[in-house]
C-alpha positions as CSV (number, residue, x, y, z in Angstrom):
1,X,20.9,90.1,0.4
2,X,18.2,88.0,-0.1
3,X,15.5,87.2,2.5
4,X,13.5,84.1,2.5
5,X,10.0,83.6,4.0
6,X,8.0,79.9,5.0
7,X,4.7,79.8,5.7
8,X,3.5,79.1,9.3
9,X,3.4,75.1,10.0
10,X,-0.7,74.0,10.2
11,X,-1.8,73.2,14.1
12,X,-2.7,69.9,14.3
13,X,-6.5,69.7,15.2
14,X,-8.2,69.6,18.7
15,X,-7.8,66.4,20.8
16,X,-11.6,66.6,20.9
17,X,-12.3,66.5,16.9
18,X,-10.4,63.5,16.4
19,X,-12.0,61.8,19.3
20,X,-15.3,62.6,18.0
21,X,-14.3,61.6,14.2
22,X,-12.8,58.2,15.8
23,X,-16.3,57.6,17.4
24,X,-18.4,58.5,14.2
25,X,-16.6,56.4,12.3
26,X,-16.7,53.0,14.3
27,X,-20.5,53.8,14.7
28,X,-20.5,54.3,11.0
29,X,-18.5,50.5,10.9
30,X,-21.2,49.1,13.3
31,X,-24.2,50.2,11.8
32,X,-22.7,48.7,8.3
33,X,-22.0,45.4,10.0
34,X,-25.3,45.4,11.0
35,X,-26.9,45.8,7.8
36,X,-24.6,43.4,6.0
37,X,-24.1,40.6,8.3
38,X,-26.6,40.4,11.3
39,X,-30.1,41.9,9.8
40,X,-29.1,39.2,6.9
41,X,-28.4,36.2,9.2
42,X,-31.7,34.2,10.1
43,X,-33.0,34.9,12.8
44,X,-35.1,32.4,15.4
45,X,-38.7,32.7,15.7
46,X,-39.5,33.3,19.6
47,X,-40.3,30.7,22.0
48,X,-43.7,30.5,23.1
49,X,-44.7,30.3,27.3
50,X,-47.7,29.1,28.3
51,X,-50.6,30.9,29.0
52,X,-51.5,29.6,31.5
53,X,-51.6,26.6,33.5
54,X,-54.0,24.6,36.1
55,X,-51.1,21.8,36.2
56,X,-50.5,19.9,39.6
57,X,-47.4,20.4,40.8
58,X,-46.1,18.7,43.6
59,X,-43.6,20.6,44.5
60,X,-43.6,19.4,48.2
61,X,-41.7,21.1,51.1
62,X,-40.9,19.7,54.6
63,X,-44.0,20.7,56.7
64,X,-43.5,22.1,59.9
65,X,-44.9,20.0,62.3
66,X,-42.4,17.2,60.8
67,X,-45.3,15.1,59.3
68,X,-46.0,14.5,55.3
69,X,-48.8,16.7,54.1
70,X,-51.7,15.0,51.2
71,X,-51.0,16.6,47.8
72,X,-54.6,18.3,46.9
73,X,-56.8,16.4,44.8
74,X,-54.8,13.3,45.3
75,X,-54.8,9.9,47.1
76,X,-51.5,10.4,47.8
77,X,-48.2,11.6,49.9
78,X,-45.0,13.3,49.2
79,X,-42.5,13.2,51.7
80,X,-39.4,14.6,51.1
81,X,-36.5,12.5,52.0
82,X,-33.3,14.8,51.1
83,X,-32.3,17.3,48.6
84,X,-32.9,15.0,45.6
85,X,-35.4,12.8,46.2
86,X,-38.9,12.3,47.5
87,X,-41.0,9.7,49.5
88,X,-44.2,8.7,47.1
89,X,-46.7,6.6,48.9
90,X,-49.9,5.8,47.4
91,X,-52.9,5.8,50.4
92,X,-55.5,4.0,47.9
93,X,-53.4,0.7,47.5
94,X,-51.2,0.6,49.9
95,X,-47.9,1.1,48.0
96,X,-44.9,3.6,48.2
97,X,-41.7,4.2,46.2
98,X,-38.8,6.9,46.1
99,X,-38.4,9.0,42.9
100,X,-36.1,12.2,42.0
101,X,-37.2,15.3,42.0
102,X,-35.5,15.9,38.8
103,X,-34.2,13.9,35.8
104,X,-32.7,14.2,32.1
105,X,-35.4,14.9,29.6
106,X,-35.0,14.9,25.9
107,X,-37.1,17.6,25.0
108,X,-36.1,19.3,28.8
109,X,-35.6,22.4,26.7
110,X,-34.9,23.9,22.9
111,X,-32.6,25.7,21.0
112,X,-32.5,27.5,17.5
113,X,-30.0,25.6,15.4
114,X,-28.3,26.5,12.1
115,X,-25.1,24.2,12.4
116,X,-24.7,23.0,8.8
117,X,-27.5,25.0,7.1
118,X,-30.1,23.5,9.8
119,X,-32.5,26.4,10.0
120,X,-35.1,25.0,13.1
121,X,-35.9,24.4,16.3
122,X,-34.5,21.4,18.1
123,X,-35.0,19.4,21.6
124,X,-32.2,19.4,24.3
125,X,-31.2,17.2,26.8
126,X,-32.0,19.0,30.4
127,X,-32.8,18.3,33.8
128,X,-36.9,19.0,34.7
129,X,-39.3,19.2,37.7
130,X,-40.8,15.4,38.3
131,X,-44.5,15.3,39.9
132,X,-47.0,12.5,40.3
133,X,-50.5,12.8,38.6
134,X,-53.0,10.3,39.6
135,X,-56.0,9.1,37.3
136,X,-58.7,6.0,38.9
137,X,-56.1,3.4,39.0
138,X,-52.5,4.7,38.1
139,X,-50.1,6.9,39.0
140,X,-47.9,8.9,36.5
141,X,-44.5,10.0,37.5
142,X,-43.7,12.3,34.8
143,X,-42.1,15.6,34.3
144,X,-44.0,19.0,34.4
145,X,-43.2,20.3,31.2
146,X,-41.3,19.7,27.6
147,X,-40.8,21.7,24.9
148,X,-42.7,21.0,22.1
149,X,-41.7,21.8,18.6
150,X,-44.7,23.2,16.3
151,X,-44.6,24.6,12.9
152,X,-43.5,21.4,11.0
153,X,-42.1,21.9,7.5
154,X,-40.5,18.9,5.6
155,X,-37.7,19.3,3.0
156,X,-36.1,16.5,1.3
157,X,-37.0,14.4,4.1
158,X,-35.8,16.5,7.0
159,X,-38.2,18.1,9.3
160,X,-38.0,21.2,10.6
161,X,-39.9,23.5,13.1
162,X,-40.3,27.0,13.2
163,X,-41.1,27.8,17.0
164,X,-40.7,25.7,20.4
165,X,-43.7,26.0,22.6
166,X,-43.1,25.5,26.4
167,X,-45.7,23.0,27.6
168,X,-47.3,22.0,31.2
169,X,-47.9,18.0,31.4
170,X,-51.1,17.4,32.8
171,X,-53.1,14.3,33.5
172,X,-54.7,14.5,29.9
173,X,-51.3,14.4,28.3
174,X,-50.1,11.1,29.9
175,X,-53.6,9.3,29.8
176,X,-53.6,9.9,25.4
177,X,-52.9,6.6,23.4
178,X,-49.6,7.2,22.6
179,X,-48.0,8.0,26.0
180,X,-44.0,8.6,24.6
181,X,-45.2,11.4,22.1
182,X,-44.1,14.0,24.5
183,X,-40.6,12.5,24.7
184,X,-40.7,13.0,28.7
185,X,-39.4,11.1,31.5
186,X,-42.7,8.5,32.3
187,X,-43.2,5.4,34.7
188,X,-47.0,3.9,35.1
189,X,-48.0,2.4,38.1
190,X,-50.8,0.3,37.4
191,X,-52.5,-1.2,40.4
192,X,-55.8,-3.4,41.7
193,X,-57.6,-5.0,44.2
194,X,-57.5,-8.8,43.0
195,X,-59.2,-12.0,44.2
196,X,-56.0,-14.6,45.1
197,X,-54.1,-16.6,41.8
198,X,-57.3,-16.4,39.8
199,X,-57.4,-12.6,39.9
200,X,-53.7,-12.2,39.8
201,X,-54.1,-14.3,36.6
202,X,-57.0,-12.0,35.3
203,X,-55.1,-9.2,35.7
204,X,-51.9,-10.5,33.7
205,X,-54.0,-11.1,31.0
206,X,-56.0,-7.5,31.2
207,X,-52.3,-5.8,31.4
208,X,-50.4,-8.3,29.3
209,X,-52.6,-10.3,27.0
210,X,-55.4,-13.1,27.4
211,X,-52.6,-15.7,26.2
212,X,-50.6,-14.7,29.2
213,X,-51.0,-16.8,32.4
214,X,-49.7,-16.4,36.0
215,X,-46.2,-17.5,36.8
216,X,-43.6,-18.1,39.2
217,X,-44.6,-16.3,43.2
218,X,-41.5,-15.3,44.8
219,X,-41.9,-14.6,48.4
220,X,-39.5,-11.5,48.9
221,X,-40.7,-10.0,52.5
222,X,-42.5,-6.8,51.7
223,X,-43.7,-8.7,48.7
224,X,-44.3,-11.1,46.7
225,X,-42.0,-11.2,42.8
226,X,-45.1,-12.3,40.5
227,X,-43.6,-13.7,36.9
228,X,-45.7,-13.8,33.7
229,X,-45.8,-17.0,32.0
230,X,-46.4,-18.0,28.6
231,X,-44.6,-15.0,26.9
232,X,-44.3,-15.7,23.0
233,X,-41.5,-13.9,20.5
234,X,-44.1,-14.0,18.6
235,X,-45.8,-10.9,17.7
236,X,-49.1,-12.5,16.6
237,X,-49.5,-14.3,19.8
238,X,-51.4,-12.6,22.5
239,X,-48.8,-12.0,25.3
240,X,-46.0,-10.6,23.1
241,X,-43.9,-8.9,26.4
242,X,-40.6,-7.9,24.5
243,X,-39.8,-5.1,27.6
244,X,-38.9,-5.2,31.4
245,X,-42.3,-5.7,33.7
246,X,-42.5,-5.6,37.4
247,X,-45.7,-6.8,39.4
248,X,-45.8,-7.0,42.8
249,X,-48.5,-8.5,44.8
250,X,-49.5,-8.2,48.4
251,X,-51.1,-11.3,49.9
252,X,-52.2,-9.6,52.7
253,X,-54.5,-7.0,51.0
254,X,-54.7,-8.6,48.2
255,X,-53.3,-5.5,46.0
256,X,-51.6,-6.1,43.0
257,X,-49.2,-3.2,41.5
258,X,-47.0,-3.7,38.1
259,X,-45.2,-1.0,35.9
260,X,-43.2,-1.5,32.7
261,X,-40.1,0.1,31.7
262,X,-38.5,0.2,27.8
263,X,-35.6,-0.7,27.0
264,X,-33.7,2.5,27.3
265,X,-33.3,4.3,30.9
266,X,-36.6,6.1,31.7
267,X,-35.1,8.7,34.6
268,X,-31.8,9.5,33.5
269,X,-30.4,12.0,37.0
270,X,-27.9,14.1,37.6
271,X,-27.0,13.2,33.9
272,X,-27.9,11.3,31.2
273,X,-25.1,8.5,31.9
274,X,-27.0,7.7,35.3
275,X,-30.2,5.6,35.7
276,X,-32.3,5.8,38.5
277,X,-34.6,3.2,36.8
278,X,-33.9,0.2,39.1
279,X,-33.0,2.6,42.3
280,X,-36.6,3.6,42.4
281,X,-37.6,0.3,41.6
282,X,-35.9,-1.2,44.3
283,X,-37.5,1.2,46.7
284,X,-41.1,0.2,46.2
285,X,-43.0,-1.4,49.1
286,X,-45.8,-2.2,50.4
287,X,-47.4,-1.0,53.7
């Protein structure tokens, strides 16, 4: 009688070798993904902060006493009226008018984009910080900050940036010649002491052009609706006004005030589909 012998089945090993195997090997995986698909991919230059900044910000809160404090360094007064807007009233001339505390700004902030082999930095549309900066006889409602795109490249006629530099608005910025270069929420109130219809007229043609003479006078309570007349299509003629104005003059103090808006809304808030253009304009009056 024959007698037959197996060898011993093997043990299958540890629990704790085959967790530790499963756990080398998807770090092994990682580590490979990294090398092949993210250390590859381009990656965004940082964006830049500012250094610092000796901004104004009128950030203004409800004093206690109940009464509007003056902004340092300004002839002015913020007042806040609610949660989303503010009081502005101008203590040189005589005028006030009711702005947001925020709006929509095109270059409110920036992002690293590489949709369709873009490979740069570009604006977004976000809500900003407004404050008032005051220079002899204007007043700037403007945002605080942009973005600012920097490191220009051009390739087949498509510009592209390499960082996005985080910039404070200060009075120098909205004073330079070309006041839209920041791409910033901007309104300009312009204003003067004038000397009745002949000094209204004078300052039409300062603002507007020397062809430019003084129009219709529209008594509307608070003020009076001044129209520009003489306004040519004609580019070579010297009151070429192809944009909405507004001056308003006060016969009792003689103060003239005027701002200009574009043709696209200047303080888009809470979104981009809302104008406040003609809300704040609508608020201005005089003392």
């Amino acid at each position: 009688m024959e007698t037959s012998t197996s060898s011993p089945k093997a043990s299958p090993p540890p629990i704790w070798i085959m967790i530790l195997t499963a756990s080398s090997l998807i770090v092994a995986i990682g580590a490979l993904y990294y090398v092949l698909v993210v250390r590859s991919a381009p990656q965004a230059p940082p964006i830049t902060e500012p250094k610092a900044s000796n901004i104004q910000v009128d950030d203004a809160e409800e004093p206690t006493n109940g009464e509007p404090e003056p902004q340092s360094d300004q002839k002015s007064v913020i007042t806040p009226l609610d949660s989303e807007w503010v009081l502005y009233k101008n203590t040189k001339f005589g005028y006030a008018m009711e702005f947001p505390k925020n709006a929509v700004s095109f270059a409110g902030d920036c992002e690293y984009s590489t949709k369709n082999g873009d490979h740069s930095y570009r604006p977004v549309f976000k809500s900003v910080p407004l404050q008032i900066l005051e220079a002899d006889e204007s007043a700037y409602v403007t945002a605080q900050y942009y973005y600012k795109l920097t490191g220009e490249t051009v390739d087949a006629g498509r510009h592209y940036y390499t960082a996005c530099d985080k910039t404070n608005i200060d009075i120098t910025t909205v004073t330079t010649a070309d006041k839209t270069s920041y791409m910033s929420p901007l309104l300009v109130i312009f204003a003067n002491v004038v000397d009745g219809d002949a000094g209204l007229e004078k300052f039409i043609q300062d603002n507007y052009g020397t062809d430019c003479k003084l129009g219709s006078k529209t008594d509307m309570g608070n003020y009076t609706a001044v129209a520009i007349a003489g306004i040519s299509t004609d580019e070579t003629k010297n009151c070429f006004v192809n944009y909405m104005y507004t001056i308003r003059y006060n016969p009792q103090t003689n103060v003239v005030a005027a701002w200009n808006l574009g043709q696209a809304c200047n303080f888009p808030y809470p979104t981009q589909d809302k104008c406040q253009d003609q809300t704040m304009a609508d608020s201005f009056k005089f003392d």
